[in-house]
C-alpha positions as MATLAB code, in Angstrom:
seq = 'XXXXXXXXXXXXXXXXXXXXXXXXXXXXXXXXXXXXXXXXXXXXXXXXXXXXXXXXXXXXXXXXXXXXXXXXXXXXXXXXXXXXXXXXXXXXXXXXXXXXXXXXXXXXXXXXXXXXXXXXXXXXXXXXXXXXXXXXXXXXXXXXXXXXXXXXXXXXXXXXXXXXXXXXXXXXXXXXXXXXXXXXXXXXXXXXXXXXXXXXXXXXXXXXXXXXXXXXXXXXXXXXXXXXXXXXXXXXXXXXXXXXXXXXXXXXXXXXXXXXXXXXXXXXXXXXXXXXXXXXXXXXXXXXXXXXXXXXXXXXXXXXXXXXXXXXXXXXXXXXXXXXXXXXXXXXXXXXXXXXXXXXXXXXXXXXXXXXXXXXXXXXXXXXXXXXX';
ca = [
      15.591  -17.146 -132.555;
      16.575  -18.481 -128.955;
      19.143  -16.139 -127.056;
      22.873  -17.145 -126.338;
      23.407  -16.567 -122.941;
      26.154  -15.167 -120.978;
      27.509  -16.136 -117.740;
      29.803  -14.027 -116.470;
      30.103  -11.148 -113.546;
      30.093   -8.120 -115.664;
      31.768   -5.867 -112.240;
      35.028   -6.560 -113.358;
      36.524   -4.344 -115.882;
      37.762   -7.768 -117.788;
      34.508   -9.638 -118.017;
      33.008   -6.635 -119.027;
      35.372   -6.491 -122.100;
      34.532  -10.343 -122.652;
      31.003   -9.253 -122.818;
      31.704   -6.490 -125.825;
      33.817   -8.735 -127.388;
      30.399  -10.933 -127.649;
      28.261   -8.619 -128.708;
      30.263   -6.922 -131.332;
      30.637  -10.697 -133.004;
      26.699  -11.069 -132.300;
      25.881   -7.794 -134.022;
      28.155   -8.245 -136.859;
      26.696  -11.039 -138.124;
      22.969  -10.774 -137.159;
      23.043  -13.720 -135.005;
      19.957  -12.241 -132.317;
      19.958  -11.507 -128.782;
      22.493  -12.393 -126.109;
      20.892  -12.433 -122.438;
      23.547  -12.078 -119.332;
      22.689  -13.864 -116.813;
      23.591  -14.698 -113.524;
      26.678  -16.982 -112.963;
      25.388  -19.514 -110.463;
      22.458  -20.055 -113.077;
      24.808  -22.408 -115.182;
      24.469  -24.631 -112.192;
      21.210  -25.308 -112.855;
      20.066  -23.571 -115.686;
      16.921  -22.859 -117.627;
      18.418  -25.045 -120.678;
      15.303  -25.085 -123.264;
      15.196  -20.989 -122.876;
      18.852  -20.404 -124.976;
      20.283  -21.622 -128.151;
      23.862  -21.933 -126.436;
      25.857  -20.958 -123.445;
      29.582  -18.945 -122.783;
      30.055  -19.345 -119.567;
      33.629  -18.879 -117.178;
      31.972  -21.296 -114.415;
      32.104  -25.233 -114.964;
      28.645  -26.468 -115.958;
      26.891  -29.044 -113.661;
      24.697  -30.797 -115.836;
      25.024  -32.299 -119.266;
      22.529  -31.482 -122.478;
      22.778  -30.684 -125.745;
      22.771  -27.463 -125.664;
      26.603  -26.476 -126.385;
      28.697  -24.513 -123.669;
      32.022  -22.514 -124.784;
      34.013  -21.820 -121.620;
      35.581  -18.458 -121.610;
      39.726  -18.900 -119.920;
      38.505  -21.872 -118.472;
      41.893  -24.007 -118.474;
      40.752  -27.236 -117.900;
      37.044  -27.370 -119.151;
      35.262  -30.836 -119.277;
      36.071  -33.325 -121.978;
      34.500  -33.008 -125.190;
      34.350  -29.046 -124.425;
      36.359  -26.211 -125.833;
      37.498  -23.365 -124.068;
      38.738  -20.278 -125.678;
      41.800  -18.783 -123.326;
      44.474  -16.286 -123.230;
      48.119  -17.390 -124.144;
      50.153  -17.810 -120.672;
      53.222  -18.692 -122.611;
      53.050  -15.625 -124.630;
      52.090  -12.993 -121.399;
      55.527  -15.249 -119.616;
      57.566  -14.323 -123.178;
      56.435  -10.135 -123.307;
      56.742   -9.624 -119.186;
      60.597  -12.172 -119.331;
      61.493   -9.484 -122.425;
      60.225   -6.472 -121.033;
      62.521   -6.836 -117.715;
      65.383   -8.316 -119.601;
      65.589   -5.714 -121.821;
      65.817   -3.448 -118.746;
      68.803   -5.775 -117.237;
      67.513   -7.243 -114.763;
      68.920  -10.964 -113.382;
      66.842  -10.986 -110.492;
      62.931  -11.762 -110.655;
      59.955  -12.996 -108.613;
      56.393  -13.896 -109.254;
      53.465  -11.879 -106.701;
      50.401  -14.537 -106.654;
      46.844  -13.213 -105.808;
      46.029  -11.239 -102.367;
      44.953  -13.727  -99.688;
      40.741  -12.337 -100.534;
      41.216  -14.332 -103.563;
      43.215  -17.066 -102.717;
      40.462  -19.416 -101.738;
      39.214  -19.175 -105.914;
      40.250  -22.487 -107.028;
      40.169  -21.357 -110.799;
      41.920  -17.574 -110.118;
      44.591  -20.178 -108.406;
      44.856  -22.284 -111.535;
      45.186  -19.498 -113.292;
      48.012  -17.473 -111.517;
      50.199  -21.097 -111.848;
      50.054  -20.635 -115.583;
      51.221  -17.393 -115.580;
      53.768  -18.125 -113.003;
      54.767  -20.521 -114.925;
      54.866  -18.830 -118.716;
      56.892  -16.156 -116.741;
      59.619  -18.576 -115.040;
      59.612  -20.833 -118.321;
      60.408  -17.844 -120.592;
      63.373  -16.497 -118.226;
      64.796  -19.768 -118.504;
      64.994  -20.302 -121.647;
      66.629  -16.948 -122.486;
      69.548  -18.104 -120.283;
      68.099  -14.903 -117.742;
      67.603  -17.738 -114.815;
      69.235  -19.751 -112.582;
      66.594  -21.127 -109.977;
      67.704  -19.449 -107.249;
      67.206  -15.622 -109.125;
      63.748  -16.985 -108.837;
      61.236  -16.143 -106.344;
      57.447  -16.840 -105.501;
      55.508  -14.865 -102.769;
      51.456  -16.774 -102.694;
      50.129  -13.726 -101.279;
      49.337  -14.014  -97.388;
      49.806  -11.842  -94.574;
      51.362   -8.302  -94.105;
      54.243  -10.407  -92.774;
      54.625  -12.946  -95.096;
      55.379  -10.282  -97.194;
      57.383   -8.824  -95.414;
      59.627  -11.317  -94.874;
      59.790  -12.486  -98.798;
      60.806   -9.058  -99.768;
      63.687   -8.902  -97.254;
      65.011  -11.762  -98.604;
      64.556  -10.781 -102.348;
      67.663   -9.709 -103.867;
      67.337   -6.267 -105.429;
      66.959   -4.901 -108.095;
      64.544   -7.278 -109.119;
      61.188   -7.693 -111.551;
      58.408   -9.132 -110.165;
      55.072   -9.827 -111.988;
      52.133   -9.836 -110.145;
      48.842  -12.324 -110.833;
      46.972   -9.198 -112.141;
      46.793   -5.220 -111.154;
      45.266   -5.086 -107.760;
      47.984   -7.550 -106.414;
      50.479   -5.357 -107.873;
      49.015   -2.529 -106.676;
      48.719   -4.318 -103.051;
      52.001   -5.091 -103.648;
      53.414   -2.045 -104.117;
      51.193   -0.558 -101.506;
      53.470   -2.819  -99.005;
      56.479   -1.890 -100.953;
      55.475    1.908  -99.584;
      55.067    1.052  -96.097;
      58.283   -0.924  -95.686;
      60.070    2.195  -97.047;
      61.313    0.120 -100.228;
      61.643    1.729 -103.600;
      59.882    1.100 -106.658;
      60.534    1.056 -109.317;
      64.023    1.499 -108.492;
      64.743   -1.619 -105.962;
      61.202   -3.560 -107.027;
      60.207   -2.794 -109.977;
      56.044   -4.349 -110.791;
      54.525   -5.444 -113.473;
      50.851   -6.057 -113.633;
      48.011   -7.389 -115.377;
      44.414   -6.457 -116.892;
      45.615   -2.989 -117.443;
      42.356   -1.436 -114.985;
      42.621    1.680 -115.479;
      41.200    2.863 -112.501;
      43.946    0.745 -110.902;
      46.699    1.767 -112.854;
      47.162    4.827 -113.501;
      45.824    6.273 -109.753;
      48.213    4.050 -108.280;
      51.282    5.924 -107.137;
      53.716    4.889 -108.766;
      51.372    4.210 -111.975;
      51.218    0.642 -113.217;
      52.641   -1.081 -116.009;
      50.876   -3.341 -117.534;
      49.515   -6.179 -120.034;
      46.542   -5.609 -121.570;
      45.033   -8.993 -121.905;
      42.784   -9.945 -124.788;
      39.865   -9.804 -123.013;
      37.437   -8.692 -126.299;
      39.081  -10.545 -128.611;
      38.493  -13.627 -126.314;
      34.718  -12.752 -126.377;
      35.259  -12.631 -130.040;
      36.562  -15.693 -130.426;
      33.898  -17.707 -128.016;
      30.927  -16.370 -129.502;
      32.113  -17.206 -132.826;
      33.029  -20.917 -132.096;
      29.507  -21.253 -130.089;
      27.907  -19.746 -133.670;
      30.053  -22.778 -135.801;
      28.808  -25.191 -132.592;
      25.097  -24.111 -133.020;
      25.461  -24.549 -137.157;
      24.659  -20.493 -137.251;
      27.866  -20.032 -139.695;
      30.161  -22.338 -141.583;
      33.263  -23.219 -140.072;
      36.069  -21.509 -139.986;
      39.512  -20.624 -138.132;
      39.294  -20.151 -134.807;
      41.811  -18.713 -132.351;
      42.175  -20.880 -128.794;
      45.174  -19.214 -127.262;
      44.759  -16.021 -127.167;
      48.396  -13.414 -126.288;
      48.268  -10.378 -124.819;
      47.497   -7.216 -126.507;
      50.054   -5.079 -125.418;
      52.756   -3.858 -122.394;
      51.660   -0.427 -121.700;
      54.613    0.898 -119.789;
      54.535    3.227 -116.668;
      56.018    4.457 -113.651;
      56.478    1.348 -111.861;
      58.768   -0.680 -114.420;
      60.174    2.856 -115.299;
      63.240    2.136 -113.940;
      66.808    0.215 -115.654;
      68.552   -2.348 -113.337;
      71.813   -0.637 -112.404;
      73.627   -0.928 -108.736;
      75.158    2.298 -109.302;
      73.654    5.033 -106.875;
      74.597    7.765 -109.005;
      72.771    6.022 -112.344;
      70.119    5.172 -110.129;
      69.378    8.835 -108.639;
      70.202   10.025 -112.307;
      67.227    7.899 -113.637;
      64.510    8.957 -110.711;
      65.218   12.592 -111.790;
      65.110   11.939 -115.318;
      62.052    9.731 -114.258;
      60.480   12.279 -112.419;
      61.270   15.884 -114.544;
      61.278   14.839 -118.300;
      58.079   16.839 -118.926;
      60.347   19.672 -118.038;
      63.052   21.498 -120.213;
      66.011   19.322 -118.731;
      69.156   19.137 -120.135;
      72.533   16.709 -119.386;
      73.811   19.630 -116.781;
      70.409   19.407 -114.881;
      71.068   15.806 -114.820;
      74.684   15.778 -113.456;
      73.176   19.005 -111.117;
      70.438   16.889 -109.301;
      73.286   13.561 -109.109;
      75.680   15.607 -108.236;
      78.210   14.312 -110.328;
      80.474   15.627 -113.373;
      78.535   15.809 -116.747;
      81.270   13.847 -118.699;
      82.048   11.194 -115.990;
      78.299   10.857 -116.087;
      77.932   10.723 -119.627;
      80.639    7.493 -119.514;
      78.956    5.785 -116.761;
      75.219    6.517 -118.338;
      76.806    4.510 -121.525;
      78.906    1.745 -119.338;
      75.815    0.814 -117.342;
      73.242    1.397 -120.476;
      74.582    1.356 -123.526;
      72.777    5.181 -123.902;
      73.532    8.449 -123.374;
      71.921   10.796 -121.165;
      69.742   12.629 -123.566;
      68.835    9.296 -125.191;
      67.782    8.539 -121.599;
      65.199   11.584 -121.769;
      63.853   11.280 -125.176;
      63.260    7.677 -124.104;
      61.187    8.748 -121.054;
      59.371   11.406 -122.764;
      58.278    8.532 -125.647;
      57.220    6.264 -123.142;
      54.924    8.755 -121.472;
      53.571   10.142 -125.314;
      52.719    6.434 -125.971;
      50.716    6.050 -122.627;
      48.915    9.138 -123.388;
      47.557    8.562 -126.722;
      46.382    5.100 -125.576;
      44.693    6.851 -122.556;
      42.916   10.228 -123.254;
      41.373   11.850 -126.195;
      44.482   14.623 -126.075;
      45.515   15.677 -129.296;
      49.614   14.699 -130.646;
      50.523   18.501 -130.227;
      49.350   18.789 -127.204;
      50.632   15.096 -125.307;
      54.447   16.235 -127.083;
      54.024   19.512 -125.284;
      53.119   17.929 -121.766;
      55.736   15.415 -122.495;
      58.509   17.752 -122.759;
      59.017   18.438 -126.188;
      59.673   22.138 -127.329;
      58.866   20.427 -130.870;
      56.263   18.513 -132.510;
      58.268   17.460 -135.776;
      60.945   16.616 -133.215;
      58.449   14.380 -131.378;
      57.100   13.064 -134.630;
      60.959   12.218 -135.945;
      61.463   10.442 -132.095;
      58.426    8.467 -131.729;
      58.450    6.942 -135.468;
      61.908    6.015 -134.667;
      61.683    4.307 -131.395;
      58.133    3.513 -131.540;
      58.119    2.386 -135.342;
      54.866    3.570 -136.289;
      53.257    7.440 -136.338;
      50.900    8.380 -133.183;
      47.977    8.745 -135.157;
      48.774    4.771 -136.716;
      49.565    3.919 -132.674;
      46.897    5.335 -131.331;
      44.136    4.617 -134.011;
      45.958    0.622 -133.604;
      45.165    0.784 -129.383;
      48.891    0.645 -129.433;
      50.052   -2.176 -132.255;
      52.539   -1.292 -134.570;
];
């Protein structure tokens, strides 16, 4: 049986994903070897030596041999790509900062090494796009709440971030640009999540969570896309009957963290209130260490906590201690007991009670569900 082969740069922590996604449909229904090889090969490849290609690069020649394009967004005609959702990642990232009450937002494009990638560019539009399409359509957006920085000098930057209007969301093209842009954010003294407030994508670890302040961000469906291709090249090649197929792909999840950690409110006092809750919920707080660190009365407190959230103080801190839980099952091998205890509660049916009632499923269902309900 001839080899598929794959061409794709298996450095980056998404292709690699793509690539298991591949197998595991390969292996799962006995369907022989998969060979990677190297991208620029589909320019001129060795077409008699595989039975099909998935490929994220354009081809250059024409055969019979069948080619499923992997997030290609405008493949040739006659070809199928299989791609991820942009309307869907501009619906979750529009919710997850409206929910936090924001009115101002902005898009981050790519950092200026990638700019010159005509597909990464095509690409970033979409989700620039999904994002700015979704705000408007929830009434969140007028057009001038709207901003778009495409990357470029220290400067450049600069200059569009003095001119944002704060507090505002921004999502970035995918996690090193928000980590470069919060990076800048850091040198220029301004606050995140507090005044910026970033949302990424591709949820790298290795990016996200040794960034400072951690990353949120969408996991994209990077396997399942793998999935999906090799099983549409398998129907292509007549290797199994037809059947369903998924083209658009949404993301998996929003894993929140530090950097959208923060709730849109102009208030000072809310706003210190929030960092400290932000920044000590693993501890043994209480309201008075709240009001203590503000400084500001514990009942006047109280009333502006549920003016300017609709939530009480303690609400405030369960919430933050949930959020962190959550983050913790998807990312270490820590048992419940112990991610309750470094999350601040003194007890685990109290943290049990909390996260089935925010969360709406138990941690062992969350975490055994990489984070799906």
């Amino acid at each position: 049986m001839k080899p598929i082969a794959i061409c794709l740069n298996p450095e980056f922590p998404y292709n690699a994903d793509v690539i298991k996604g591949i197998i595991r449909f390969q292996t799962e229904h006995g369907l022989g070897p998969a060979r990677l090889i190297p991208v620029d090969t589909i320019r001129t490849p060795p077409i008699t030596e595989f039975s099909g290609f998935l490929s994220s690069q354009i081809a250059a020649w024409h055969s019979d041999v069948p080619v499923v394009y992997l997030d290609q967004l405008l493949p040739p005609t006659g070809s199928s790509s299989i791609t991820i959702d942009h309307e869907a990642v501009g619906n979750i990232a529009a919710s997850h900062f409206i929910e936090r009450h924001y009115v101002n937002f902005g898009y981050f494009s790519i950092p200026l090494w990638s700019r010159w990638n005509k597909a990464s560019i095509r690409r970033s539009e979409y989700r620039q796009n999904g994002f700015r399409d979704a705000l408007l359509k929830r009434g969140a957006l007028n057009r001038s709440a709207f901003s778009i920085c495409l990357a470029g000098e220290f400067e450049e930057i600069e200059t569009w971030l003095a001119g944002l209007p704060k507090p505002a969301g921004i999502l970035a093209f995918n996690d090193a640009a928000a980590r470069y842009l919060i990076q800048v954010c850091g040198t220029l003294g301004i606050s995140v999540p507090d005044e910026i407030a970033v949302l990424g994508m591709d949820n790298d670890l290795t990016i996200c969570r040794f960034t400072t302040p951690s990353i949120s961000s969408l996991q994209l469906p990077a396997f399942e896309i793998g999935y999906e291709a090799a099983k549409l090249l398998a129907m292509r090649t007549g290797k199994i009957a037809p059947t369903d197929i998924r083209f658009n792909i949404p993301p998996v999840r929003l894993i929140e963290r530090e950097s959208t950690g923060g709730a849109r409110n102009e208030d000072p006092r809310l706003q210190k209130a929030i960092a400290f809750i932000r920044k000590n919920s693993a501890q043994s707080i209480h309201v008075d260490d709240v009001a203590k660190a503000v400084p500001y009365d514990p009942k006047s407190l109280q009333r502006l906590f549920r003016k300017g959230l609709n939530s009480s103080i303690q609400e405030r801190i369960i919430s933050e201690r949930i959020r962190r839980a959550a983050g913790l099952l998807l990312e270490t091998p820590d048992s419940a007991v112990s991610i309750a205890e470094q999350c601040g509660f003194g007890s685990y049916a109290l943290f049990k009670q909390q996260f089935k009632k925010r969360i709406g499923a138990t941690a062992g269902h969350y975490r055994k569900n990489g984070g799906m309900k």
